[in-house]
N, C-alpha and C positions, 0 to 999 in steps of 0.2 A: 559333492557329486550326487546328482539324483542315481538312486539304484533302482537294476530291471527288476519289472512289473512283471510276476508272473500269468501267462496264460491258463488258459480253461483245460488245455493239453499237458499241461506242467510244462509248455515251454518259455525261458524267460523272453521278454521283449524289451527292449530299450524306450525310454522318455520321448517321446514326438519331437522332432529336431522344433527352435524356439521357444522349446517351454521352460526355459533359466527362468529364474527369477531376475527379475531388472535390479543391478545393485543400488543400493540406499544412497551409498558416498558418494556413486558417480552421478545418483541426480541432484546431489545436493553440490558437486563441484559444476555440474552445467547451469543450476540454477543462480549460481555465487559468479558465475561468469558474464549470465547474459545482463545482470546488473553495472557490472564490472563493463562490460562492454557496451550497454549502453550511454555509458557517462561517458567512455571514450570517446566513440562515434557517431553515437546518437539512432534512432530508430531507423532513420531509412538508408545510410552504410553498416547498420549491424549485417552481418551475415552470420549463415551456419557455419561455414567455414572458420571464421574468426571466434564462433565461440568455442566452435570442439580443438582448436587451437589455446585459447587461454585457460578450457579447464582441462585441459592435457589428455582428451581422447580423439578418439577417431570422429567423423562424423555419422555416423554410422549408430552409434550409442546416442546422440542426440536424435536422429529421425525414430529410432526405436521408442523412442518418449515422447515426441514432437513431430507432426508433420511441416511444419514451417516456422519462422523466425516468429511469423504472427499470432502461432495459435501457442507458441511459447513464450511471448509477452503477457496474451490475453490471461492464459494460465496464473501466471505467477503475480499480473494484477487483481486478481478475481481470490488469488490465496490471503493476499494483504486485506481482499476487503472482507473477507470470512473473519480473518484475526478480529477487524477494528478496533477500535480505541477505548480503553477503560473509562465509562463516566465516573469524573472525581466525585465527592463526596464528604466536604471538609465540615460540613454542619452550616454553612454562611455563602451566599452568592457572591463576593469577591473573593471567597478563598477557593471557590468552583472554578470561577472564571480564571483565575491567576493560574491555576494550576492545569487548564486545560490550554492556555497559552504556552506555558511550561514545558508540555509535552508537544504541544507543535511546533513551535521554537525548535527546539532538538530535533524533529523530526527533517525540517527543511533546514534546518542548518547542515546534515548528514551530507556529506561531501559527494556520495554518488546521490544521492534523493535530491538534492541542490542540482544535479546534471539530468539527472531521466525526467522529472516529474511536468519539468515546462518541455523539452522536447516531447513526450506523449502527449500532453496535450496540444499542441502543434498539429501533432498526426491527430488527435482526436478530431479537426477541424476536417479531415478528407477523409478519413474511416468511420462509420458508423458502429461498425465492434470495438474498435478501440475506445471509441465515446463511450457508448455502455459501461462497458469495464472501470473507465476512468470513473464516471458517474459514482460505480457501486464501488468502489472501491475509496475514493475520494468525499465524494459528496454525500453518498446516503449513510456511510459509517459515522460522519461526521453530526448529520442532519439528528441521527438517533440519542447521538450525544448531548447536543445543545436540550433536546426536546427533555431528556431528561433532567440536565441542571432547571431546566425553566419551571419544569413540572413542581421540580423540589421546593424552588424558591417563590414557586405560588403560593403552595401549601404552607407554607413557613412566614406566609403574610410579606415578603418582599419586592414579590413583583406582582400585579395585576393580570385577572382571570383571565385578561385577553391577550398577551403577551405573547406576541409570534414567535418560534423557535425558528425559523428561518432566518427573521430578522435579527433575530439574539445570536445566529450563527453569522451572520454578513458584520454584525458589530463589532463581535468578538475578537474571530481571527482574517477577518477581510482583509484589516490593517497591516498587521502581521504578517499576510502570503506577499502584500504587496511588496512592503519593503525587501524579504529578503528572497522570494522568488522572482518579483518582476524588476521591481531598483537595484537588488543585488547588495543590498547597505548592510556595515553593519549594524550590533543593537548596542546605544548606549549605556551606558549604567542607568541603572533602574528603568529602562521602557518599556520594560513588561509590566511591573509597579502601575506606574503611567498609564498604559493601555488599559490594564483592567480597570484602574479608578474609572476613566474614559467611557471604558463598555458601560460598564453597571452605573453609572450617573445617566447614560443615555437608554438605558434599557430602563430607568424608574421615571425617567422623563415623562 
């Protein structure tokens, strides 16, 4: 309970109605929904309704944090791309490479990231914000990653001065998105092993 603010007169006054603090749990259960909801229905049947529905508030608590379904996608893709991804660091350019497959592997293997990641990029092809988002979130966390295993394994005499990191990121895990985001397959025994020998024979090439 905020307590009255006393005035200049010593009279008390009461907190200006809206000035709660937004609770923590409730935006972490709206946040945990609209994931939730979007691998059910996908981006363009998600609604506001459906999500203050599965994280058990009103919708009301959702507009209070979000003005639209849109600008609370964009949000929460733009949070992922703050996070990004750990560059590995194993002392060796296949034990980089193996390990950064490792982690993408898991990442689209994720049972709802397997559902949201190709439908937003679907909407990325009619939204320019959502591209964006997708971009920095997907591709440039990614892009800073490869740049720095390449950097590493310059310096370490394994790969050549001119070794693109773009191209080192399309070798990598291009493979990779394919099969289990667009073929939907899944990964045999050892084909991460296989991929990375793969990448790094074609990145010394």
């Amino acid at each position: 309970m905020i307590p009255a603010m006393p005035t200049d007169s010593g009279t008390p006054r009461r907190a200006p109605a809206g000035a709660a603090v937004l609770r923590e749990d409730v935006t972490d259960a709206i946040r945990k929904a609209v994931f939730e909801e979007l691998a059910a229905v996908g981006f363009a049947r998600m609604s506001i309704e459906g999500i203050a529905r599965r994280a058990g508030v009103g919708k009301t608590a959702v507009y209070r944090r979000w003005k639209s379904k849109l600008s609370l996608v964009l949000d929460l893709v733009s949070a992922v791309a703050v996070q990004g991804l750990p560059a590995p660091s194993t002392g060796s350019l296949h034990g980089d490479v193996r390990a950064l497959l490792e982690v993408a592997a898991h990442a689209l293997r994720h049972p709802v990231a397997s559902q949201v990641i190709p439908d937003l990029l679907v909407e990325s092809a009619r939204n320019p914000e959502i591209s964006d988002a997708i971009k920095a979130a997907l591709l440039d966390s990614q892009q800073g990653v490869a740049a720095v295993v390449v950097r590493e394994a310059v310096a370490r005499g394994e790969l050549p001065q001119d070794t693109d990191p773009d191209r080192a990121l399309d070798l990598i895990v291009g493979p990779l998105y394919w099969r289990l985001a667009v073929v939907r397959g899944g990964l045999p025994k050892g084909y991460l092993d296989e991929l990375a020998r793969a990448a790094v024979a074609a990145l010394k090439s």
